[in-house]
C-alpha positions as CSV (number, residue, x, y, z in Angstrom):
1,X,37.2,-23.1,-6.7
2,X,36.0,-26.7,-6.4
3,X,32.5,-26.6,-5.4
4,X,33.3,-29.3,-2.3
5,X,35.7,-27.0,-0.8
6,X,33.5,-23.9,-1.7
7,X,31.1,-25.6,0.9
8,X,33.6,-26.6,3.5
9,X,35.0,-23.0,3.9
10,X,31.2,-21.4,3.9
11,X,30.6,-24.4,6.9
12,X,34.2,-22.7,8.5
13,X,33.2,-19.6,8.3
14,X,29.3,-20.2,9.1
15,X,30.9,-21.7,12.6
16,X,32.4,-19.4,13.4
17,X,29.1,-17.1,14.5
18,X,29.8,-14.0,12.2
19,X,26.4,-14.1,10.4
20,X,24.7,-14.6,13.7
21,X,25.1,-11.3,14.4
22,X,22.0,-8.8,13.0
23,X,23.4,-5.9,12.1
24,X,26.2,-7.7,10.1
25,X,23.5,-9.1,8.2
26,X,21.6,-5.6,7.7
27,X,25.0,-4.4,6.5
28,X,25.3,-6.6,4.2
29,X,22.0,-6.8,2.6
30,X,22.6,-3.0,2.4
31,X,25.6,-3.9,0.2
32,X,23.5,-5.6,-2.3
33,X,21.0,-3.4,-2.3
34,X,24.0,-0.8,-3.3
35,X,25.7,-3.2,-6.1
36,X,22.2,-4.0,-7.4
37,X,21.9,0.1,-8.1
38,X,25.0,0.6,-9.5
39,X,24.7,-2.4,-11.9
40,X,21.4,-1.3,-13.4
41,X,21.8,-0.7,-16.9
42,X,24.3,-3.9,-16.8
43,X,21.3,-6.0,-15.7
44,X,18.9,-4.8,-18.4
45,X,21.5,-5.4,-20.8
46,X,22.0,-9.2,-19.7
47,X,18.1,-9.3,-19.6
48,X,17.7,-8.4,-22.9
49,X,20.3,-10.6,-24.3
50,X,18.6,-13.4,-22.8
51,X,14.9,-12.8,-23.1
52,X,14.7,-9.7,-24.9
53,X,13.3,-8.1,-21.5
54,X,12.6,-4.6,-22.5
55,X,14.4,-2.5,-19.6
56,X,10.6,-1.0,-18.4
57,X,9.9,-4.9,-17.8
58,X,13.2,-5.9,-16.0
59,X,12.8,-3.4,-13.7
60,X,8.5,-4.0,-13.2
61,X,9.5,-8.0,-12.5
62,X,12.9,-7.9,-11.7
63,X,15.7,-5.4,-10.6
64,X,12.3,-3.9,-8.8
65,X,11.5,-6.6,-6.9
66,X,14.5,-7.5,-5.9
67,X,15.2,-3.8,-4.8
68,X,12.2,-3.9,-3.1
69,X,12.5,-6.6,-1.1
70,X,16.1,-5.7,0.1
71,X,14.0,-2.7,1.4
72,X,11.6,-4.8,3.4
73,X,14.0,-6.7,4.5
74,X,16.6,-4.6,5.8
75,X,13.8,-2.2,7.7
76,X,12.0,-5.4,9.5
77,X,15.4,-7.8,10.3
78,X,15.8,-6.7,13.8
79,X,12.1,-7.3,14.6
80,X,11.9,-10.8,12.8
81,X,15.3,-12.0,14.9
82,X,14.0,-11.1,18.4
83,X,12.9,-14.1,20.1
84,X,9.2,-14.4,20.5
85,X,7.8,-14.8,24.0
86,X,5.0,-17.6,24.3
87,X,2.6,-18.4,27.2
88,X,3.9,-20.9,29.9
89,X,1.4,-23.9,30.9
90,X,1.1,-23.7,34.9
91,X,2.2,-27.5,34.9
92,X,5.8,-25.8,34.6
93,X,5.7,-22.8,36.8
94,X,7.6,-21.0,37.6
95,X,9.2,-21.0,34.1
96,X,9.4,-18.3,30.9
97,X,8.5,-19.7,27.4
98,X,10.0,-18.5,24.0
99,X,10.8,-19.3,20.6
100,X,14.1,-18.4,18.9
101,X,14.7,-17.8,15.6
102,X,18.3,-19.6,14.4
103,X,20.3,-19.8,10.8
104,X,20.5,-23.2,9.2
105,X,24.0,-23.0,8.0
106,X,24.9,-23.0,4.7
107,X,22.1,-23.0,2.1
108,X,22.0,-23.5,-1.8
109,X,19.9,-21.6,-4.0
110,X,19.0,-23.0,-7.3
111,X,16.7,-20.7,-9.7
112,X,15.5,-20.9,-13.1
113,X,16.0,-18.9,-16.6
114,X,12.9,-17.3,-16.7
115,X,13.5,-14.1,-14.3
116,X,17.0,-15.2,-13.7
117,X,17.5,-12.3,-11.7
118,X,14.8,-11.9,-9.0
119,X,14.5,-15.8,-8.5
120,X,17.9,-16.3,-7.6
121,X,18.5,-13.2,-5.7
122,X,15.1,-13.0,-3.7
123,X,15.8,-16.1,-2.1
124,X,19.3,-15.4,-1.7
125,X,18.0,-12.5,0.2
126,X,16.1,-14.3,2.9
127,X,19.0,-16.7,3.2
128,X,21.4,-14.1,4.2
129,X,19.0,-12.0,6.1
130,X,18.4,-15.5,8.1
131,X,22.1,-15.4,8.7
132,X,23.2,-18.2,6.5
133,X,25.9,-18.8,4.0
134,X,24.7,-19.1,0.6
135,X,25.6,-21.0,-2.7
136,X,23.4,-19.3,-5.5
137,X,23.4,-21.3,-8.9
138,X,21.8,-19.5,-11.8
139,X,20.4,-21.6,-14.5
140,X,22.7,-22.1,-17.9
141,X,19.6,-21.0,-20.0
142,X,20.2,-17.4,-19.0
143,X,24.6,-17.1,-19.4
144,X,24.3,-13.1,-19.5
145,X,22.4,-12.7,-16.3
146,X,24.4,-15.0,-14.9
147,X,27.6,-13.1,-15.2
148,X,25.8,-10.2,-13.8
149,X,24.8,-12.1,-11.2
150,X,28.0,-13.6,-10.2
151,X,29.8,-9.8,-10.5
152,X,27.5,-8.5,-7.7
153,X,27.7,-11.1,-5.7
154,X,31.8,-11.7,-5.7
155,X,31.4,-7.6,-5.3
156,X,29.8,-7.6,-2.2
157,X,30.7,-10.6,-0.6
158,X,34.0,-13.3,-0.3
159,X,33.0,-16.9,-1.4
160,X,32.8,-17.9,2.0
161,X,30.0,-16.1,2.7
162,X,28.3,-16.6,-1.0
163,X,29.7,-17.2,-4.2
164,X,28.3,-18.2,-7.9
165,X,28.5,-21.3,-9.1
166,X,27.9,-21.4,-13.1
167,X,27.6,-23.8,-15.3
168,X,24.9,-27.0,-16.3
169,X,23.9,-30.4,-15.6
170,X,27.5,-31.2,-14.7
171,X,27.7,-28.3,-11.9
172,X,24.0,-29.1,-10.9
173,X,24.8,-32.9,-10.0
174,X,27.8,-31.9,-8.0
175,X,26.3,-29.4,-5.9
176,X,23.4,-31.9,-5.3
177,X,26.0,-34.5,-4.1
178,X,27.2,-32.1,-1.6
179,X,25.6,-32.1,2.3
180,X,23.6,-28.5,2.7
181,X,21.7,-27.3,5.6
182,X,18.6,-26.0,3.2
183,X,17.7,-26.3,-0.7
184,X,15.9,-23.7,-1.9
185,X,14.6,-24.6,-5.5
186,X,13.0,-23.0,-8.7
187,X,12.3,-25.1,-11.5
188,X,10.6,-27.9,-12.6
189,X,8.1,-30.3,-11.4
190,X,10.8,-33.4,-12.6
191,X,13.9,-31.8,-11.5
192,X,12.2,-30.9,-8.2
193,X,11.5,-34.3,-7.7
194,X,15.4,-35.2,-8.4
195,X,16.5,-32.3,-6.1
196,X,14.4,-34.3,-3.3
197,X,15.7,-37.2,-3.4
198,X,19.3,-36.0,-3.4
199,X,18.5,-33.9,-0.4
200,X,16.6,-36.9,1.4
201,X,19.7,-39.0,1.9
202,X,21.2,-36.1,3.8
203,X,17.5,-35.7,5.4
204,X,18.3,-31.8,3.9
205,X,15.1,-29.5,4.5
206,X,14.1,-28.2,0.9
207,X,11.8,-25.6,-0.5
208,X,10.1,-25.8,-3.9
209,X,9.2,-23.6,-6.2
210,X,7.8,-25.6,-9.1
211,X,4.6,-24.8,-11.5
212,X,1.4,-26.8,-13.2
213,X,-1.6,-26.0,-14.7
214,X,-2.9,-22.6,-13.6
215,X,-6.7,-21.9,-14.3
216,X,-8.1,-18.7,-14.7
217,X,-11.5,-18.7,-14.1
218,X,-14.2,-16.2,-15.7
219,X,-17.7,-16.3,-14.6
220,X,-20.7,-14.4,-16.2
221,X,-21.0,-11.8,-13.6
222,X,-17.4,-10.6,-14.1
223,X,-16.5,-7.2,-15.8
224,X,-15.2,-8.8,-19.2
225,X,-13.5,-5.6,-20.4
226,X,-11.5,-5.1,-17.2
227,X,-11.1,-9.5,-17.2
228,X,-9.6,-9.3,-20.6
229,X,-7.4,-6.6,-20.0
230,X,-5.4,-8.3,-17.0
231,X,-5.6,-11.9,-18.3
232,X,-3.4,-10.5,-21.5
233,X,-1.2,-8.9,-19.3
234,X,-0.4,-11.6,-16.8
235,X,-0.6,-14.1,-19.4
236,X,1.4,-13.0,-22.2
237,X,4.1,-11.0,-19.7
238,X,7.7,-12.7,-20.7
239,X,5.8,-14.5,-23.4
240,X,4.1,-16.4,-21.5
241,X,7.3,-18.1,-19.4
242,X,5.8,-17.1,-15.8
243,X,5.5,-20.2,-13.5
244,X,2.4,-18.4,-12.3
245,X,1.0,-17.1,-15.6
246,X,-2.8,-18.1,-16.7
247,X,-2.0,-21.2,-17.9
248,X,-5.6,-21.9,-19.4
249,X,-9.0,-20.4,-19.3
250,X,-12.4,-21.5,-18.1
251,X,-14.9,-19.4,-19.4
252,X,-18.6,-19.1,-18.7
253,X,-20.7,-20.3,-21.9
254,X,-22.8,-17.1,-21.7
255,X,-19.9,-14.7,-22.2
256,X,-16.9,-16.4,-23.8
257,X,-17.5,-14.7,-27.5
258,X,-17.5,-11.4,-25.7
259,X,-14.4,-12.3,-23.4
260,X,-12.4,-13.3,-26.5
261,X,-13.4,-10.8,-28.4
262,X,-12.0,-8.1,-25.7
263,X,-8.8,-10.6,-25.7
264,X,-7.5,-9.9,-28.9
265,X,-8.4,-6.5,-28.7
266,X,-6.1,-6.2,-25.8
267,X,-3.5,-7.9,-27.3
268,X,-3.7,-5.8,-30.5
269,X,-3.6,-2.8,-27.5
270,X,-0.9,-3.7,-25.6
271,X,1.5,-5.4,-27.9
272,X,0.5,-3.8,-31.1
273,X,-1.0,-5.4,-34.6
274,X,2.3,-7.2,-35.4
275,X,3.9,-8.3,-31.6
276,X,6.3,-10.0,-33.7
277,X,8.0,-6.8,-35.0
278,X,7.4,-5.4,-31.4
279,X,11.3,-4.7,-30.4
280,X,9.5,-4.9,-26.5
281,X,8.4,-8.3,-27.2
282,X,9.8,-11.2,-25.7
283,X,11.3,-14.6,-26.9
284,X,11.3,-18.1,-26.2
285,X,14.3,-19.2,-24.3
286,X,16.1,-21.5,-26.9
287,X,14.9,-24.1,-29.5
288,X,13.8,-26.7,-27.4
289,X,11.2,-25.1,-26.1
290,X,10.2,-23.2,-29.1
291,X,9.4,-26.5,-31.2
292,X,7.5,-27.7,-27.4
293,X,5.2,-25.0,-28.3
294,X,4.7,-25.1,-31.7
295,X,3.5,-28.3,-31.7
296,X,1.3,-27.4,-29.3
297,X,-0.2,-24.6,-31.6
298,X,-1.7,-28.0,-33.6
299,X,-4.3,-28.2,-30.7
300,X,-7.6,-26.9,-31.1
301,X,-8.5,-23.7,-33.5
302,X,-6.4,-20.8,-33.3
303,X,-8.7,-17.8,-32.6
304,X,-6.3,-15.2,-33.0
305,X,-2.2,-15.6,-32.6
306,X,-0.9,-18.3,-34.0
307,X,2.3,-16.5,-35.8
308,X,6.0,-17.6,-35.3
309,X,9.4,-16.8,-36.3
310,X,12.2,-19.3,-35.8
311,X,15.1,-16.9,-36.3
312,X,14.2,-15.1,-33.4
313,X,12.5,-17.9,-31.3
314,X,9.2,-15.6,-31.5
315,X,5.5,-16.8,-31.2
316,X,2.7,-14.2,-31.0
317,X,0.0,-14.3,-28.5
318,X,-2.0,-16.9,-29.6
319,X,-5.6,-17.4,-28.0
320,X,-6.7,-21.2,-28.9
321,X,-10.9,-22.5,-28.8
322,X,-12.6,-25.7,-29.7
323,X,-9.9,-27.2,-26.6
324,X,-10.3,-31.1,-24.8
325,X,-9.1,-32.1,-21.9
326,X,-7.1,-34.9,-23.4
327,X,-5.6,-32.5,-25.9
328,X,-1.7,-32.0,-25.2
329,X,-2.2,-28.6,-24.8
330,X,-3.8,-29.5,-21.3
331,X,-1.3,-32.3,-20.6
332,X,1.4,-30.1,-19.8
333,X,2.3,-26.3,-18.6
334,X,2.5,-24.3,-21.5
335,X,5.5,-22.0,-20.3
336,X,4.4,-19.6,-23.4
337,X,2.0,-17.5,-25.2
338,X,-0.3,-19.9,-25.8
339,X,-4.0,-19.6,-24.4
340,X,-5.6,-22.6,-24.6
341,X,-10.0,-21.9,-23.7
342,X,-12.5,-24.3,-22.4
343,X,-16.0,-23.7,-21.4
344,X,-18.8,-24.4,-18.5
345,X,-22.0,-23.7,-17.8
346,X,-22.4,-23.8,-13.4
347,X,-19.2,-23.3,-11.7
348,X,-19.4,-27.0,-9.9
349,X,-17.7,-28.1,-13.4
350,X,-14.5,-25.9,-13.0
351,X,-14.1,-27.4,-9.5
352,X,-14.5,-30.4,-10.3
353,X,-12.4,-30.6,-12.9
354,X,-9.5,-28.8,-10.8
355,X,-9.8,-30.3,-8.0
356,X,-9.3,-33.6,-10.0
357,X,-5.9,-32.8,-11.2
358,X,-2.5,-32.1,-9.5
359,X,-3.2,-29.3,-7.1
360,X,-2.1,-25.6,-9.1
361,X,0.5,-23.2,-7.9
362,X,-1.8,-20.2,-9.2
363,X,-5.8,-19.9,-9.5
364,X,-7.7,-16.5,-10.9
365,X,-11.0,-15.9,-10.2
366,X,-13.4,-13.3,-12.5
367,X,-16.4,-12.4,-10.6
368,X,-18.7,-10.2,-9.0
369,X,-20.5,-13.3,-7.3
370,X,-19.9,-13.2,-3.6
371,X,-20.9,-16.9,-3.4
372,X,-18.8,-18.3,-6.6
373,X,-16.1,-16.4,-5.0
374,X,-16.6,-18.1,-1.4
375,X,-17.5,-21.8,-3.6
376,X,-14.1,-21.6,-5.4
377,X,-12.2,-20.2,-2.2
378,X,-13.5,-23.2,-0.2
379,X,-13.3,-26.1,-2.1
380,X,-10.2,-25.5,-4.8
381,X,-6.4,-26.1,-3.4
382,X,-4.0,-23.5,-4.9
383,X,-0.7,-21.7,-4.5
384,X,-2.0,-18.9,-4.3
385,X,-4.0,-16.5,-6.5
386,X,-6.0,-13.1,-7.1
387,X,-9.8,-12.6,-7.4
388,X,-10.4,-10.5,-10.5
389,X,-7.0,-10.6,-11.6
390,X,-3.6,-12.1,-12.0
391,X,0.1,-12.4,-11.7
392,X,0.7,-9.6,-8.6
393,X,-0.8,-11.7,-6.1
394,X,3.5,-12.0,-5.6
395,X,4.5,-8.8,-6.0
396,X,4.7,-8.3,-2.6
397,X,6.8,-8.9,0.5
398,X,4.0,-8.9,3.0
399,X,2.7,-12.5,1.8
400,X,4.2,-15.4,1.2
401,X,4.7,-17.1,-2.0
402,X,4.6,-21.0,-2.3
403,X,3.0,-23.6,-4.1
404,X,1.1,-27.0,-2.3
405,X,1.1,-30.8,-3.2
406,X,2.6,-30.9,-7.3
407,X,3.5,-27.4,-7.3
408,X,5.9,-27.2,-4.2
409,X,6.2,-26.8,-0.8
410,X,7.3,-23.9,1.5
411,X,6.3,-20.4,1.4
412,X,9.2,-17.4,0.8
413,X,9.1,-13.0,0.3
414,X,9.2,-10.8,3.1
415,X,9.0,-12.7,6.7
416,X,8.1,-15.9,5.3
417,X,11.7,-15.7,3.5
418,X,13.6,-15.1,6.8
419,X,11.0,-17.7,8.8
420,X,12.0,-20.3,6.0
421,X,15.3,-19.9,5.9
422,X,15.7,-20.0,10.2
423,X,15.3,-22.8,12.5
424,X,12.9,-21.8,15.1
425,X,14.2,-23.2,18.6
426,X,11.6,-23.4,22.0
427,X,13.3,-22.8,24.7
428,X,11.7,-23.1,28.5
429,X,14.0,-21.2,30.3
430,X,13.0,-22.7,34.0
431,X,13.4,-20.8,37.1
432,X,15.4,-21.9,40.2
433,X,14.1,-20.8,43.2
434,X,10.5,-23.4,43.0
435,X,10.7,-26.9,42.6
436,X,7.1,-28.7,42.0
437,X,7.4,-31.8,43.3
438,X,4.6,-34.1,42.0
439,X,6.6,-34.5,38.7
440,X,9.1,-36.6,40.2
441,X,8.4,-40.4,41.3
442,X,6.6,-42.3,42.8
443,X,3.3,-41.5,41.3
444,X,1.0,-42.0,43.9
445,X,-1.3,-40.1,46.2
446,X,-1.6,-36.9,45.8
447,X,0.7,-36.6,42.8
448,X,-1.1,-38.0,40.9
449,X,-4.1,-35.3,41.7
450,X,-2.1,-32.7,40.9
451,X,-0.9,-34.3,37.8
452,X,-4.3,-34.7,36.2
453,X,-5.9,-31.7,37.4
454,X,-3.2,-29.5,35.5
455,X,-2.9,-31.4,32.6
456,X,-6.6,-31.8,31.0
């Protein structure tokens, strides 16, 4: 189906009210949640084809997430799609306030290869519960969970309601040139900025997902052993290729031998002596990216890591010291398993240099210090983040999840998904039997009393 008329029947079908109705859009989240289920072993298959996801890890950051989110969803719709009553000034007695939740229309979803599954099908999620139309387009990086993908979805729903569009750069500038109530996009910091200015000249709302540099912080009171052991894990989970992974590490002077040290232990722990022959052990997407990161391996010393294998676009967790600023290790996000290390000596250095730099989409915090904690808290802009330790400060639908300034805008999981994907309406609904008077001209008199003793 051409992807122009693909839109114009999801606008015909959006106008004509179906998905307006909240217990259509329960039912069919319920569908999903039912394909997703039946299609489990299909998804870990795709997964591994295209990542090397071990199934325990697909379903941890994936299929999981997704499922669990349906859940939330589907139990807190009705209450999320009431109408919210607000106080009424006395200016505009006798009158009753409220706010009303509406659909956009028809929304496209554009999501990345990294967890192909969950990032297109999250926001997909909060689109339909919203009660939009939806256009989901997987990335081409990840073909095999794209076919999954687009099986569920043509499973549970006709094209008018969503549909999978698949393909590249070709399909990706035609779907840009189209007019959409709402982008939601997951990507890049420079194909963020392109997917704004498309949007602009149809003044299209947008969310973005993007990235940057994510610091992890570790100060000297912190529990090192328990530190180490989550900074591997968030770090090094899909090799690295989290837009919210550690991207690098500030560590205090005092304890950075012992930090490291417990690093490598914990990578020898939880990936084994050789991670390269692990079969649970990720790879890099494609080429491209692999030769990005091996040339960034040329920065610094590599303290332990360092290993690669081109026929299976593996590097091992690699842990690098002796790190500048100016290196191009700290130029760009990494998007691997590349731990790049930097020291300070009072925690005023770490905000500062943040603080100086594009704001982050993620910031962890290792401490036991009440006031480094409050310090960091108050003066560092960030997505979002955990305080002693990373990664699952998303795993949830009772938060939000969003970046500020270069790592995105707008805020989605759990409510925040349905209040993102919704026009909020206020509505005075003024009653009829009471007509102040003193609104009306002329302004003179006692009018005008009235008028500035009630509005002050």
């Amino acid at each position: 189906m051409e992807i122009e008329q693909l839109v114009s029947r999801q606008r015909a079908y959006f106008e004509k009210g179906k998905t307006r109705n909240v217990a259509w859009r329960i039912a069919a989240l319920k569908t999903l949640k039912k394909a997703i289920l039946q299609n489990q072993e299909e998804i870990e298959a795709a997964l591994r084809a295209d990542l090397n996801k071990s199934a325990s890890e697909t379903y941890m950051c994936e299929t999981g997430m997704v499922l669990s989110e349906l859940s939330y969803m589907i139990a807190h719709l009705r209450g999320y799609a009431k109408n919210r009553r607000v106080p009424t000034p006395l200016a505009q007695f006798h009158a009753r306030s409220f706010t009303s939740p509406e659909p956009y229309g028809v929304v496209l979803v554009m999501s990345p290869w990294n967890y192909p599954f969950m990032l297109a099908l999250e926001p997909a999620i909060g689109a339909l519960a919203a009660g939009n139309c939806v256009v989901i387009k997987p990335s081409a990086y990840s073909p095999a969970t794209s076919d999954v993908i687009e099986k569920i979805i043509g499973a549970c729903f006709a094209p008018h309601v969503a549909a999978v569009v698949k393909g590249g750069r070709e399909e990706n500038t035609a779907l840009l040139e189209q007019k959409f109530d709402f982008i939601f996009f997951t990507g890049s910091v420079a194909v963020g900025r392109l997917v704004m200015e498309k949007a602009s000249r149809h003044l299209t709302p947008v969310c973005l997902e993007l990235g940057g540099k994510s610091p992890c912080i570790v100060d000297k009171s912190a529990n090192i052993r328990l530190a180490a052991r989550r900074i591997v894990f968030g770090k090094y989970l899909n090799v690295g290729q989290t837009c919210v992974a550690p991207d690098y590490l500030f560590v205090h002077e005092q304890v950075k031998e012992k930090l490291l040290a417990e690093i490598q232990k914990c990578i020898r722990q939880q990936f084994g002596a050789r991670p390269l022959d692990n079969p649970n052990y990720g790879r890099i997407v494609n080429e491209k990216h692999f030769d990005r990161l091996c040339g960034l391996l040329k920065c610094g010393s590599v303290y332990c890591g360092g290993e690669t294998r081109r026929e299976t676009l593996q590097i091992a967790p690699t842990v690098l010291t002796g790190i500048l600023p100016s290196d191009a290790v700290m130029k760009q996000e990494i998007f691997g398993p590349i731990l790049p290390v930097m020291t300070f000596r009072d925690i005023s250095e770490v905000i500062t240099y943040t603080t100086r730099r594009e704001k982050p989409l993620a910031l962890y915090l290792f401490t036991a210090s009440r006031a480094v904690e409050r310090k960091v808290l108050k003066y560092v802009s960030f997505g979002g983040g955990c305080i002693n330790d990373t990664i699952i400060h998303l795993a949830t639908s009772r938060m939000g999840f969003g970046g500020v300034g270069g790592s995105g805008m707008g805020s989605y999981h759990g409510r925040d998904s349905f209040e993102l994907f919704s026009h909020r309406r206020s509505i005075v609904k003024k009653y009829t039997w009471l007509d102040l008077p003193f609104r009306y001209q002329p302004y003179r008199g006692w009018k005008d009393l009235l008028i500035r003793m009630f509005l002050r």
